[in-house]
C-alpha positions as CSV (number, residue, x, y, z in Angstrom):
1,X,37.5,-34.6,-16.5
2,X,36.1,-31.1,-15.6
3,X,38.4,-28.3,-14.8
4,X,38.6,-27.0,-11.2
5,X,37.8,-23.5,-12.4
6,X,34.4,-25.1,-14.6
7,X,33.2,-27.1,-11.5
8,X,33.6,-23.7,-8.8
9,X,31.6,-22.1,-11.8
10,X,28.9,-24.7,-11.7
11,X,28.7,-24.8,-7.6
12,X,28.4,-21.1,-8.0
13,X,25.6,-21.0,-10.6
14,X,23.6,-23.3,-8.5
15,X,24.5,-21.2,-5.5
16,X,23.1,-18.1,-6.7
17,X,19.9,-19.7,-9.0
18,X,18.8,-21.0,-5.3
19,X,19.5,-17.8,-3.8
20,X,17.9,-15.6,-6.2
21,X,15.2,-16.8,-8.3
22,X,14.7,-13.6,-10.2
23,X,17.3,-14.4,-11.7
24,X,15.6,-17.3,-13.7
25,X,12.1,-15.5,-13.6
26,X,10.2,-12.7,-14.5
27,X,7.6,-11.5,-12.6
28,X,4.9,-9.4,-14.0
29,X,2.0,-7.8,-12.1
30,X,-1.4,-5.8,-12.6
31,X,-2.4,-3.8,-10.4
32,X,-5.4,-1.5,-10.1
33,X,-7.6,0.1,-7.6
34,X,-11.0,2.3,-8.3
35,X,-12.6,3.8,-5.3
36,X,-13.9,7.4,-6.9
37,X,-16.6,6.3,-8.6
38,X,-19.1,8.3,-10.6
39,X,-22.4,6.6,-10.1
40,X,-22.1,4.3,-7.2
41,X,-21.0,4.8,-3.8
42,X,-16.9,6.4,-3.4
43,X,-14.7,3.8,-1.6
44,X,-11.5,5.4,0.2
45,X,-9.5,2.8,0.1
46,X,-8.8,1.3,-2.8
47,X,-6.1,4.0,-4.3
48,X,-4.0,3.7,-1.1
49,X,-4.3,-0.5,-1.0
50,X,-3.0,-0.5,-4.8
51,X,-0.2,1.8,-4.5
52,X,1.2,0.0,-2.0
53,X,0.8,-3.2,-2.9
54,X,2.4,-2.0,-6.1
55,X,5.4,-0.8,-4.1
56,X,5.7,-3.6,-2.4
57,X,5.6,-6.0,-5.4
58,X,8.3,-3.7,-7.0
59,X,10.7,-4.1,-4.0
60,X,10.4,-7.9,-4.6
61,X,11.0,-7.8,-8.6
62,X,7.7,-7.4,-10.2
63,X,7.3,-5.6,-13.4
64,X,4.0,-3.9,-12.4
65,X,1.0,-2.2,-14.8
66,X,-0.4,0.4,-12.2
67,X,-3.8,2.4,-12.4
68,X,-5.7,3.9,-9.7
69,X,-9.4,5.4,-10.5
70,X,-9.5,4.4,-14.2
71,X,-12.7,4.7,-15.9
72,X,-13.7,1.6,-18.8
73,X,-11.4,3.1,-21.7
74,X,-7.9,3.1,-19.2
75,X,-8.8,-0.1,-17.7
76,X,-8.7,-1.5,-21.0
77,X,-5.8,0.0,-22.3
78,X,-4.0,-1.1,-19.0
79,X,-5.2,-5.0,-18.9
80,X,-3.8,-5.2,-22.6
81,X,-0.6,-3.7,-21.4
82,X,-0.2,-6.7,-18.4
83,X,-1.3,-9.0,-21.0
84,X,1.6,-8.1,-23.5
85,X,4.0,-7.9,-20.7
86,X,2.5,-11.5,-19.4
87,X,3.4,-12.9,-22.3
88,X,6.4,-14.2,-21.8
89,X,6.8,-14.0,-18.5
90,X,7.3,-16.8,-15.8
91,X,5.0,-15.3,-13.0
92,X,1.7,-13.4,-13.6
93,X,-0.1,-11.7,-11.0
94,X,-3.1,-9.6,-10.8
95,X,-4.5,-7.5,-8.2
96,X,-7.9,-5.7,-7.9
97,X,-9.2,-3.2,-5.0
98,X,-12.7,-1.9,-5.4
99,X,-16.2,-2.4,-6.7
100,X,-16.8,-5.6,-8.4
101,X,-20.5,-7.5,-9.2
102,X,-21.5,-11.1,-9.5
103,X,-24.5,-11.4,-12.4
104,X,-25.0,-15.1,-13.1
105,X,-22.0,-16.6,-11.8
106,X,-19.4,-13.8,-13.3
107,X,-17.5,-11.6,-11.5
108,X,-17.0,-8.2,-13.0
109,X,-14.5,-5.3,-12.0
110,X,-16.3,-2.2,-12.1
111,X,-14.6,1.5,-13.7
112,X,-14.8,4.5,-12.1
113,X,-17.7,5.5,-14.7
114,X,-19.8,2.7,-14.7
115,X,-23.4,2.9,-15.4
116,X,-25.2,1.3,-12.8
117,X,-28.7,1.6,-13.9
118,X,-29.0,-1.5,-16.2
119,X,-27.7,-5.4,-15.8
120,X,-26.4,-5.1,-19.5
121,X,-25.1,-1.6,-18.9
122,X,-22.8,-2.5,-16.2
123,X,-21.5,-5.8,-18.4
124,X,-20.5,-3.9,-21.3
125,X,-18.8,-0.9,-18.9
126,X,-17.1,-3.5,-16.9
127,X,-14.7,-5.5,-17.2
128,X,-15.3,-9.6,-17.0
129,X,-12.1,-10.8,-14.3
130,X,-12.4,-14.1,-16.0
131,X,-11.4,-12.2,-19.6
132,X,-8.3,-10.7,-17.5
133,X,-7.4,-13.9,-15.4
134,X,-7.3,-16.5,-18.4
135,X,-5.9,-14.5,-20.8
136,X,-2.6,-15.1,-20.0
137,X,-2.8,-18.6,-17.4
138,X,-1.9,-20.9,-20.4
139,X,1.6,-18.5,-21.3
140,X,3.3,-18.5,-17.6
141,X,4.7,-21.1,-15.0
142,X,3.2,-19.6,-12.1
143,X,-0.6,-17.7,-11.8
144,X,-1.5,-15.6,-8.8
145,X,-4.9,-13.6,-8.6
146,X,-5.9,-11.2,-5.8
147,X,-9.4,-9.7,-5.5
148,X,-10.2,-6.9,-2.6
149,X,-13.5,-6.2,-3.7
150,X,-17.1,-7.0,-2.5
151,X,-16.5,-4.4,0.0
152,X,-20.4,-3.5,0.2
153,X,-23.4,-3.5,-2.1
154,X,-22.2,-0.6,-4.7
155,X,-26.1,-0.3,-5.8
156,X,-27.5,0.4,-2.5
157,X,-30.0,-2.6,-2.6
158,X,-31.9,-1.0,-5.4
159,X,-30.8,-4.0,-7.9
160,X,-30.2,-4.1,-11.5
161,X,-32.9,-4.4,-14.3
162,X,-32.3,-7.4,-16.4
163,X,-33.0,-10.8,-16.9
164,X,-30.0,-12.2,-15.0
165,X,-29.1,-13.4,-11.5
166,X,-26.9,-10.8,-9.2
167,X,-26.1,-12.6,-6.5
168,X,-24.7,-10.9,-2.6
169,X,-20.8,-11.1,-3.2
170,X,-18.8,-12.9,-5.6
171,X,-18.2,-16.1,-7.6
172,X,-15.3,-18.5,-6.4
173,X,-12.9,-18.8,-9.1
174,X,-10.9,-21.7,-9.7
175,X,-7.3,-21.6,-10.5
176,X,-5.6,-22.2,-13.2
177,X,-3.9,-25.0,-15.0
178,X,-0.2,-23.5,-15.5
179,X,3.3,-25.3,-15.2
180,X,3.7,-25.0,-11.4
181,X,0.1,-24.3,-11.0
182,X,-2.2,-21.4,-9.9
183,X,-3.2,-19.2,-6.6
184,X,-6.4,-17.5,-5.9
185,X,-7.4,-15.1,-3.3
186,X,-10.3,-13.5,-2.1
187,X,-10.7,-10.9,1.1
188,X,-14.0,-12.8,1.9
189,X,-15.6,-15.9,1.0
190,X,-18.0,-16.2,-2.0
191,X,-21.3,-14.3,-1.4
192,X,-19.9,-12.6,1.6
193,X,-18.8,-9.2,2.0
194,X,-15.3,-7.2,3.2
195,X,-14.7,-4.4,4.9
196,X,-12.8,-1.0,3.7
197,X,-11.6,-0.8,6.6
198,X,-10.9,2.2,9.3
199,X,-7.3,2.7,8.4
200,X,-5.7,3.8,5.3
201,X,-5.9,0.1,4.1
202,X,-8.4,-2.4,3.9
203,X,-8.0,-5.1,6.4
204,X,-7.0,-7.7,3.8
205,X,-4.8,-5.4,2.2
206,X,-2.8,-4.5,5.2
207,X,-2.4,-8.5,6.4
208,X,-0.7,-9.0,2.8
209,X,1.5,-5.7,3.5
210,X,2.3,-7.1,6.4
211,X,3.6,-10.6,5.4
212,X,4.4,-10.0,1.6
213,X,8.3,-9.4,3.0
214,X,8.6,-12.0,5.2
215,X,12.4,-14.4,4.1
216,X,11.2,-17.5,2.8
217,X,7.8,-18.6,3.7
218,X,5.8,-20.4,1.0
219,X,2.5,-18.2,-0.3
220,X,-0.1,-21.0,0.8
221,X,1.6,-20.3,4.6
222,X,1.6,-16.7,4.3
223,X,-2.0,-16.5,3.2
224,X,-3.0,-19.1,6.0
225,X,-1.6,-15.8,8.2
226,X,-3.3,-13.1,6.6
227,X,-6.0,-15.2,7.0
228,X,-5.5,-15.0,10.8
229,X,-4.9,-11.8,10.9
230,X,-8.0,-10.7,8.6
231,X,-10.0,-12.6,11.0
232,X,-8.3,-11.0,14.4
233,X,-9.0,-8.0,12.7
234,X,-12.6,-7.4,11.5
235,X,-13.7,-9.8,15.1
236,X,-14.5,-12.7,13.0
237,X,-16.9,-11.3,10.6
238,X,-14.4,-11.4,7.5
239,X,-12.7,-14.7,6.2
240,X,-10.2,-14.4,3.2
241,X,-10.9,-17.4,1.3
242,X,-8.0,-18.7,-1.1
243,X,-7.6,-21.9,-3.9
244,X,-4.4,-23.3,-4.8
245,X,-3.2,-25.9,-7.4
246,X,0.1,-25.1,-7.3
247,X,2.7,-27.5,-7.5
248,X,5.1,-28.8,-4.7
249,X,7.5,-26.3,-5.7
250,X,4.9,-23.5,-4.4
251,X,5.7,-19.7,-5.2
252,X,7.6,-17.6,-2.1
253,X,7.9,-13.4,-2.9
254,X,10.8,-13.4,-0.8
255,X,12.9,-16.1,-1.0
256,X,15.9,-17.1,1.3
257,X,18.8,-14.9,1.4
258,X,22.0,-15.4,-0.1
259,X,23.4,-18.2,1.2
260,X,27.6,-18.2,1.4
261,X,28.9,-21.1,-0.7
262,X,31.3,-23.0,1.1
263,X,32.3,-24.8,-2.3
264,X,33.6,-21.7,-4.1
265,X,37.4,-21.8,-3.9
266,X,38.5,-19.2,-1.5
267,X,41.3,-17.0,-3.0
268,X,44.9,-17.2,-0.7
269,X,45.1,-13.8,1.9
270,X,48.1,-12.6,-0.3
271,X,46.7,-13.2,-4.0
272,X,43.3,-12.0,-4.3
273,X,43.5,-14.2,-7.9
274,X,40.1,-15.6,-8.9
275,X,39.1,-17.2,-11.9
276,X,37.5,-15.7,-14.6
277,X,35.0,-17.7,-14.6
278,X,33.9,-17.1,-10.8
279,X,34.8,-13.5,-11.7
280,X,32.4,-12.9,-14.3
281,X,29.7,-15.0,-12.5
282,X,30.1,-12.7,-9.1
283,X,29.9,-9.6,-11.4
284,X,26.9,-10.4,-13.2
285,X,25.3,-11.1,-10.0
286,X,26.4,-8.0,-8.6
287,X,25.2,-6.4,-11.6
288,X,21.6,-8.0,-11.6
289,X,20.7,-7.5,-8.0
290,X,22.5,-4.4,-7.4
291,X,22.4,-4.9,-3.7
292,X,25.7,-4.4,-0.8
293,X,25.8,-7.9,-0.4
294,X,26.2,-9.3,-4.2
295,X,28.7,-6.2,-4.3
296,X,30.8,-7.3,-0.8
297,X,30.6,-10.8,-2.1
298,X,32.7,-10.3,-5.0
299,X,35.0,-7.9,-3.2
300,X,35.3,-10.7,-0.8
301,X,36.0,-13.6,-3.2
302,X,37.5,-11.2,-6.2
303,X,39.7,-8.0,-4.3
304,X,42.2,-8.1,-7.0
305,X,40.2,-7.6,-9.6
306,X,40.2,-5.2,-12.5
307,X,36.7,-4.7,-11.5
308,X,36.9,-4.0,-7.6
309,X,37.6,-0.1,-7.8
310,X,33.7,-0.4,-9.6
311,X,32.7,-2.9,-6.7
312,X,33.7,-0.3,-3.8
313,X,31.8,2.9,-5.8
314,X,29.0,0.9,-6.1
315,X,29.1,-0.4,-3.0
316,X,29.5,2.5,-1.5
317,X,26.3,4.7,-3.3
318,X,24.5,1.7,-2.1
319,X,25.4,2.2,1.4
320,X,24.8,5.9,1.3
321,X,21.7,5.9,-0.2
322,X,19.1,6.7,2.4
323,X,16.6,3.7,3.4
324,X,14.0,6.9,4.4
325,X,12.3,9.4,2.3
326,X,9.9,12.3,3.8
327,X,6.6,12.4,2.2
328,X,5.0,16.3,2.9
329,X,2.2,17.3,3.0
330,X,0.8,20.8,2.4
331,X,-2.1,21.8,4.1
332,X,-3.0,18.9,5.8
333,X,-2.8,18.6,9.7
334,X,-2.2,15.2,11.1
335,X,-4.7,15.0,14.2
336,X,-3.7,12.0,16.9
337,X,-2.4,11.1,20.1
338,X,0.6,13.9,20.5
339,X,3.8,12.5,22.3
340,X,4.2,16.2,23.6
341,X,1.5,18.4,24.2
342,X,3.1,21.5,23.7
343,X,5.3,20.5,20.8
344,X,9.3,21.0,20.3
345,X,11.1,23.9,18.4
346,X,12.0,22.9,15.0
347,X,13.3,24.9,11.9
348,X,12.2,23.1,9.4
349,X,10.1,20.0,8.6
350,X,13.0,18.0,7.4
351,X,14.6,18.5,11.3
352,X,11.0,17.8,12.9
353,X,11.1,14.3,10.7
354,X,14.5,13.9,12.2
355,X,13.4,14.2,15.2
356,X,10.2,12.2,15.0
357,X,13.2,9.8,13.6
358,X,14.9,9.8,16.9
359,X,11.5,8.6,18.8
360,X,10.7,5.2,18.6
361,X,7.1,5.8,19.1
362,X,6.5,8.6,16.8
363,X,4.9,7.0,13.7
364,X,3.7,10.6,12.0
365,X,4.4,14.3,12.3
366,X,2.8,17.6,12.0
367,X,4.8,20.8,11.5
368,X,3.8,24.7,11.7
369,X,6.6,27.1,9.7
370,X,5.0,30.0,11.2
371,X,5.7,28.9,14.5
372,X,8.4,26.6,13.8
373,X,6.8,24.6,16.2
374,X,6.8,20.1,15.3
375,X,4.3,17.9,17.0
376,X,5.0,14.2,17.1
377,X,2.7,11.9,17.1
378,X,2.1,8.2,17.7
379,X,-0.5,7.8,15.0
380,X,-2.0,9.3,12.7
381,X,-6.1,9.9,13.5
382,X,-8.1,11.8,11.0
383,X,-5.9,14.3,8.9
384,X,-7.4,17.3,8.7
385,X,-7.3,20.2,5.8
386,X,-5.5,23.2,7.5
387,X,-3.9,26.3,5.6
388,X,-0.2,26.9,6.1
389,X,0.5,23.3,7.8
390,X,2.6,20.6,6.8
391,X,2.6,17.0,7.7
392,X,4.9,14.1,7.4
393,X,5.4,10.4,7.1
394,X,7.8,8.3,6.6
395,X,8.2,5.8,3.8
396,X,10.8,3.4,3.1
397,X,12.5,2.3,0.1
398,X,11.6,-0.9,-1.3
399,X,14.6,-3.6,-0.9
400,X,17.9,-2.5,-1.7
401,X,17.1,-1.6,-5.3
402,X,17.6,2.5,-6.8
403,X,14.0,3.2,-7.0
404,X,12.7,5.7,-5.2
405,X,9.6,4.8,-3.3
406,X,6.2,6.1,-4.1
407,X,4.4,7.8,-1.2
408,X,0.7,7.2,-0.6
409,X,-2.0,9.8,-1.1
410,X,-3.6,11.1,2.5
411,X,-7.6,10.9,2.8
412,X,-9.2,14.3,4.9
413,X,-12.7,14.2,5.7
414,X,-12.7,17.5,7.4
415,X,-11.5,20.9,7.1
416,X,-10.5,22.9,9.9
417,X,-11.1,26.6,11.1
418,X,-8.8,27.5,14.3
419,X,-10.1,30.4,16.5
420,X,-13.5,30.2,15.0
421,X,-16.6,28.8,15.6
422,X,-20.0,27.7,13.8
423,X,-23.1,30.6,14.9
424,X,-26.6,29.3,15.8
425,X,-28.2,26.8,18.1
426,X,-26.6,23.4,18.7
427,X,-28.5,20.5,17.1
428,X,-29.8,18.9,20.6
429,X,-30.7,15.3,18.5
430,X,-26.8,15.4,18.5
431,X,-24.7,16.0,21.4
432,X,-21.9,13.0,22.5
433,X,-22.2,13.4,26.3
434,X,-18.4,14.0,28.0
435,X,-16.1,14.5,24.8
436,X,-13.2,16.5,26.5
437,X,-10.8,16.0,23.2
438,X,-11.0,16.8,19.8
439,X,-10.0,13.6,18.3
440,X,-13.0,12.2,19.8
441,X,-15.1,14.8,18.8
442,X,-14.2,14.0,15.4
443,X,-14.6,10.6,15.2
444,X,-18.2,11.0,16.7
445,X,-19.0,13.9,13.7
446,X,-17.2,11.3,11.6
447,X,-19.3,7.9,12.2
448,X,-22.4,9.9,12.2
449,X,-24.1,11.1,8.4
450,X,-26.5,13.8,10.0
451,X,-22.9,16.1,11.0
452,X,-21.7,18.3,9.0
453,X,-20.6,20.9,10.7
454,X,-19.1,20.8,14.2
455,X,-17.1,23.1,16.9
456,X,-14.7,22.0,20.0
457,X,-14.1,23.9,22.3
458,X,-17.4,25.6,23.4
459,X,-18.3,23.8,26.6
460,X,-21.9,22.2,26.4
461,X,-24.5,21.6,29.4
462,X,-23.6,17.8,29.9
463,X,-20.2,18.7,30.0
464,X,-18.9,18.2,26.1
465,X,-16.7,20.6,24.9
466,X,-18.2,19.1,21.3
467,X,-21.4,20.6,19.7
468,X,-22.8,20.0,16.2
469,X,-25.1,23.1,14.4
470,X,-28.3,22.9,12.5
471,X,-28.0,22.2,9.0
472,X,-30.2,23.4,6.1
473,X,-30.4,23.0,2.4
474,X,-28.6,26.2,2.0
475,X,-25.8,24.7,4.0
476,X,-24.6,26.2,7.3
477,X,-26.5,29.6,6.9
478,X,-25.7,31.0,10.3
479,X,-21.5,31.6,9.1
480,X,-19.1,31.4,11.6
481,X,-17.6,33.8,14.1
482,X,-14.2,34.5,16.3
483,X,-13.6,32.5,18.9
484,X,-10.2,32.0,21.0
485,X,-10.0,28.6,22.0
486,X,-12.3,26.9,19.3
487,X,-12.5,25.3,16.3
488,X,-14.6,25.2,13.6
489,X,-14.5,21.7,11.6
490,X,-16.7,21.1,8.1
491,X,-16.9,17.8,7.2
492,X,-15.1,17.7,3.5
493,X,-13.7,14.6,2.1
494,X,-10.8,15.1,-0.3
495,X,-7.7,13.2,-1.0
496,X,-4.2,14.9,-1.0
497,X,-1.0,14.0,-2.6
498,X,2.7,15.1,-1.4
499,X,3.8,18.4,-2.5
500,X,7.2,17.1,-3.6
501,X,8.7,14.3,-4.6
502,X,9.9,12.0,-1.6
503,X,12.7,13.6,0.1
504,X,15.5,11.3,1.1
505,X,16.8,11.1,4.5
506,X,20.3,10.1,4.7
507,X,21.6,8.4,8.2
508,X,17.8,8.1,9.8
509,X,17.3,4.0,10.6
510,X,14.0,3.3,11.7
511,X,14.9,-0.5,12.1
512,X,12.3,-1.1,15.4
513,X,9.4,0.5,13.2
């Protein structure tokens, strides 16, 4: 006969191996993303898409090999690092933003310094996905493969000498044969091409962002979704394909919640007596997920214990420990649709995050110290390089886990010059009729190659306030000179990191972001 004590233990241990399966599993990932390349066209993309899919496979217990940019010698190193971590692990994943190439029915990843000249050049400087994806399929339980690549023709339709086949796009790839089975996805179908997208993440990248979290849905549901959304997004001209042989049991990255077990023998109001055995289960839980809820639920089921003055510290550095950190940004000015035109007096940038905090709509912020003035803004358009500002965004910490989260780095493609303007003519082959804003001045410079240097704020013949200046091979010889009201923009693309680590923000809930 089993002991009352022995079968709560067992009700428990079933109770929290349903709840939590990383408890039972470990979940490796590799994750790169190459976009500043050498030889072939720079994508701006890619870094952003793999940090945060790295973040978010953190926050949902991945043990993740990271690289961003990594020329043939790093990506190497870094696959043999996932490799030995995929070992022995239950769940493998890999995930790959950037250049890749089909030549005769392989797919190759391409490094930042890739020679592109030659067919056999560019497959001893890659690196064959196949190599990567198989290398481990036979060692884990579950296989998951994720490829945001084929985002253009890297070799600008000038082909590759050699005796081989490259073919528009890339080669399907068929999954694995692991215990529970394999998943493979693709932002397009094979031989077609995806889009970088006009954000800070590709379009296929941000449906996955945008589901990854969601409480128990199955990955072959939540890819049917990104699917949809992929396809909402891009008007039909992208279609994620995916492959899956996985087995009925499927693969979810968030799983249900904790459920309460109604079988666990409740302790009487005046005793607070629990088994050991229930005692050390709850703990270890605690222990393992390091979340408020494992920690309540002992408390709840265990108050007497020797352990509970622990429970209630822990508990309570989980609680305070801010949900929000501050990402700032030196030098870089935010441009987008302000909530107030004239701006609101702040001190500092921490209080102007607060305050963007306390506006539901305000997604970004831009702050000027010298003028302690904070503009709030609903989106962010085109960031813009501009001495003595500082910009903000919010990012949140992944889960309920210690980690601080990793804040993305910012893409500017202009540089801006307040209360001057460009000398010499206006280019007349160039001149957006009725621009009355500077966002949309910039986006015009911005979608067109020929503009490289532009000014808002002197008021053209049809009406534009927008005007683009002649261009040489010396650059912009005619200088620039003071003007009150303008602005002089050069089109420089550069990507910026925070100034400081993450700042946390304790008390600000952004729960209907």
């Amino acid at each position: 006969m089993i002991s009352r004590s022995v079968s709560a233990f067992m009700v428990l241990a079933c109770w929290l191996l349903a709840g939590v399966p990383a408890l039972a599993e470990k979940r490796v990932a590799l994750v790169i993303g190459n976009g500043q390349y050498q030889n072939i066209e720079v994508l701006k993309n890619p870094a952003n898409d793999a940090s945060a899919i790295r973040q978010a496979l953190t926050s949902r217990g991945f043990e993740v090999s990271f690289g961003v940019d990594l020329d043939r010698e790093k990506m190497a190193d870094l696959v043999a690092r996932y490799e030995t971590a995929a070992s022995n692990a239950d769940v493998a994943l890999i995930y790959y933003a950037g250049h890749a190439v089909q030549i005769d029915g392989e797919n190759y990843l391409l490094p930042v310094d890739v020679n592109a000249e030659k067919q056999y050049t560019v497959r001893i400087n890659s690196i064959k996905l196949s190599d990567i994806y198989e290398s481990v399929g036979s060692e884990v339980d579950t296989s998951l493969l994720f490829v945001d690549a084929c985002r253009n023709d890297p070799f600008k339709g000038r082909g590759l000498r050699g005796t081989g086949t490259v073919s528009r796009g890339l080669a399907p790839v068929q999954p694995l044969r692991t215990k529970n089975g394999s998943f493979v996805g693709f932002a397009t179908e094979s031989g077609e091409v995806a889009s970088d997208g006009d954000g800070i993440n590709s379009p296929y990248t941000e449906a996955i962002l945008k589901h990854i979290h969601t409480p128990d849905i199955d990955i072959d549901v939540m890819m049917s979704r990104v699917g949809d959304y992929v396809r909402s997004a891009t008007g039909g001209k992208q279609t994620p394909s995916r492959v899956s042989s996985l087995s009925s049991r499927g693969f979810k990255f968030n799983p249900e919640s904790l459920p309460v077990p109604t079988e666990v023998p409740a302790p009487t109001q005046n005793s607070g007596q629990c088994s050991p055995v229930v005692e050390e289960a709850l703990w270890r839980t605690a222990e393992t997920i390091k979340t408020v809820e494992g920690y309540k639920r002992f408390l709840e089921v265990c108050p007497s214990s020797a352990l509970a003055p622990e429970a209630y510290k822990r508990n309570a550095e989980l609680v305070n420990k801010p949900k929000w950190y501050l990402a700032l940004y030196e030098g870089v000015d935010f441009w987008g649709m302000d909530i107030e035109e004239k701006g609101i007096e702040t001190e500092t940038a921490e209080n102007c995050a607060r305050a963007c905090a306390a506006n539901t709509s305000c997604k970004v912020f831009t702050f000027v110290p010298d003028k302690k003035v904070c503009y709030l803004k609903t989106d962010m358009d085109i960031p813009i390089l501009q001495k003595g500002i500082l910009s903000g965004v919010f990012i949140e910490r992944p889960g309920s886990g210690p980690d601080i989260p990793e804040a993305p780095i910012i893409e500017t493609r202009f540089s801006a010059f307040p209360g001057l303007a460009h000398r010499g003519p206006i280019n007349m082959n160039w001149q957006p009729s009725g621009v009355s804003t500077v966002d949309a001045c910039l986006r015009s410079c911005d979608q067109e190659d020929s503009c490289i240097f532009v000014t808002f704020g002197e008021r053209q013949s049809n009406g534009s306030r927008c005007g683009q200046r002649f261009v040489s091979i010396l650059g912009d010889i005619f200088g620039k000179t003071d003007k009150r009201g303008a602005t002089a923009f050069d089109k420089v693309r550069s990507y910026i990191s925070p100034v400081t680590a993450p700042i946390p923000l304790p008390g600000v809930e952004l729960s209907q972001r």
